[in-house]
N, C-alpha and C positions, 0 to 999 in steps of 0.2 A: 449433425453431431451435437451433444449434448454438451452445454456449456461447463457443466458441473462437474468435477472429478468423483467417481467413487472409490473408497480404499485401496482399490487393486491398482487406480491409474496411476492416484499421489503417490503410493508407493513405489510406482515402477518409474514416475519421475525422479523421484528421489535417488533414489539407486543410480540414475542415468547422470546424477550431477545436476539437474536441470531443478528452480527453484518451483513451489506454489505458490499463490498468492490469495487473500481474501479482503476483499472493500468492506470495511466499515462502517463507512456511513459519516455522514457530516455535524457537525455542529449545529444547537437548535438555530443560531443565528443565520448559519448556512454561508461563515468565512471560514471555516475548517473542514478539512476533511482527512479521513486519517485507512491506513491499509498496513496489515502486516504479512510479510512473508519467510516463508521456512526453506532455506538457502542449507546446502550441503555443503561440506568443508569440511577437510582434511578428518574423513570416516567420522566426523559428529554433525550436528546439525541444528543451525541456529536460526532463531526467531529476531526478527525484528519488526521496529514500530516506526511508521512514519507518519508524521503530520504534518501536511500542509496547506497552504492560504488556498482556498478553491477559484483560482484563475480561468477554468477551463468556461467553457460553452462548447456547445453542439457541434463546434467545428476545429473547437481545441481539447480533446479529450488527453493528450499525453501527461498523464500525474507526475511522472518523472520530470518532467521540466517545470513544473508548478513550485514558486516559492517555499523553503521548509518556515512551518508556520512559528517556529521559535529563532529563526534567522541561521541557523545550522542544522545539517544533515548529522542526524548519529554517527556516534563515532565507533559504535560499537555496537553488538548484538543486547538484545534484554534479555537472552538467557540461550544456553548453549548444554546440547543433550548428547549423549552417547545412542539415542535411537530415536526414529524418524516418530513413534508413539509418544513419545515423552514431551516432543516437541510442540506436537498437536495438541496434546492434554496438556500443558501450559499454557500455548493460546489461547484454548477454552477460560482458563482456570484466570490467566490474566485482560484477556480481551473477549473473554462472553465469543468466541469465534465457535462458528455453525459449525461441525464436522459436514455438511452436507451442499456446503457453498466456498470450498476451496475451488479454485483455477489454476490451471500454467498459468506460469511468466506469462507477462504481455498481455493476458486476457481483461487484466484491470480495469480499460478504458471503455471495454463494452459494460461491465460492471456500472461503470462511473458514467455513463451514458446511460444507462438507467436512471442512476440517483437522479439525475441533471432532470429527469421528468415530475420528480418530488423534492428537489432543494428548497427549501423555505425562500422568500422574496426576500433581498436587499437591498437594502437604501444604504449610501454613502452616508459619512456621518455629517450633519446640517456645518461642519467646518473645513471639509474635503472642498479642495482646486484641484481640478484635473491637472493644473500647470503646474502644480505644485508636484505632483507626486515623481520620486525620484527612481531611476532604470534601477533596478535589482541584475547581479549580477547571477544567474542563473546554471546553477550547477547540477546537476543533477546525483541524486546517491550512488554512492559506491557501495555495490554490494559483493563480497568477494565471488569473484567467480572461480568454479571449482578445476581442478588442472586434473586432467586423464592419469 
């Protein structure tokens, strides 16, 4: 099955209540990385932007549980539409987003299992102690889920 939605699927997700999603891509340093998704709610339909710290490897692909890379999870949508078009053509229009490389929810991490093959190399910065570095408390985003 094809990894990639076409207009007829996003749409019939959309309708269902069920979010899409599209990876981005990382920062040239390759300590960010950033995903937006178009989440259904109460008959409108919102765009959000997340970035964060790229914790993951090969055996830790889940973006949701990855650091937000500003220290907090939005608190809110980047913009909010009365149709599922509008929202996409924002995307575009605010995050250069492919119409031809949306995903369901959850697909992300195979996305981001991609990138992980082209992340730029990082080095720690020359004053980084592993002993030093302190537990983050790990939340993950809240994206409103849609009620039947």
């Amino acid at each position: 099955m094809p990894r990639y939605l076409v207009a007829d699927q996003m749409e019939s997700a959309l309708r269902r209540g069920k979010s899409v999603e599209q990876f981005l891509g990382g920062s040239s340093d390759g300590i960010v990385i950033s995903w937006i998704v178009i989440c259904p709610k109460d008959d409108e339909f919102q765009l959000w932007h997340f970035e964060v710290c790229d914790d993951g490897h090969e055996e830790c692909l889940d973006l949701y549980s990855f650091s937000p890379a500003s220290g907090d999870w939005p608190e809110a949508p980047v913009s909010t539409h009365a149709a599922s078009d509008d929202a996409l053509a924002a995307a575009v229009r605010a995050f250069n987003a492919d119409p031809s490389r949306w995903v369901n929810q959850l697909m992300i991490q195979d996305e981001y299992r991609d990138y992980l093959t082209t992340r730029p190399k990082r080095t720690p910065p020359t004053n980084f102690a592993p002993h030093q570095a302190q537990s983050v408390n790990r939340v993950s985003p809240t994206i409103p889920t849609p009620t039947p």
